[in-house]
C-alpha positions, 0 to 999 in steps of 0.5 A: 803445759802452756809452755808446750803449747805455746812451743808447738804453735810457734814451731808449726807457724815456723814450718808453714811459714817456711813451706811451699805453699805459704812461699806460693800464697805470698807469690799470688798476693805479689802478683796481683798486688804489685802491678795494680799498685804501680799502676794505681800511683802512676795514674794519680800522680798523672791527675796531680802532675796534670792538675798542677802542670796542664791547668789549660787542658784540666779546665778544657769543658768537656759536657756544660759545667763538667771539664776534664779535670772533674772527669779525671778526679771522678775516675780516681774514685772508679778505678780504686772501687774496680781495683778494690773489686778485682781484688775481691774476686782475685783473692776468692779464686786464687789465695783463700783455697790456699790460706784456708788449707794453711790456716787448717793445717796450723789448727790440726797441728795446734788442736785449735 
């Protein structure tokens, strides 16, 4: 009995993960993914290029004690919690309603 069991939730896992809307729901995933990490790694390797290569410009004093370099290393941090933020909204919006309706189609599937 437990071998069937175990049987029908591989097989279900296999249909879904094989089925269109799991093969859309890893597109939207890529999507947003792809291009904010591309975008996130170029903007810290220019911080740390410029750190290491533009030490002239990184020390230029922008506001009293505050330079170029400490605004540089602050927007580091703002842009991986907008980034973080994005995702949130992205993922509320366009992959839960999908992975909700495939995660309820395996529970159906499997009695879950």
């Amino acid at each position: 009995m437990a071998e069937d069991i175990s049987t029908t939730k591989h097989e279900t896992y296999l249909r879904i993960h094989g089925s269109d809307e799991f093969v859309e729901l890893r597109r939207r995933f890529r999507a947003f993914v792809l291009p904010f990490t591309i975008a996130f790694m170029s903007w810290y390797l220019l911080y740390v290029l410029m750190s290491s290569f533009a030490v002239d410009f990184m020390s230029t004093r922008v506001v009293g004690n505050i330079n170029v370099g400490l605004v540089f290393g602050l927007l580091q941090f703002a842009s991986t919690f907008l980034i973080a933020a994005a995702y949130s909204k992205y993922a509320n919006r366009k992959l839960d309603p999908l992975a909700d309706a495939l995660l309820a189609d395996y529970d159906k599937e499997t009695g879950r």
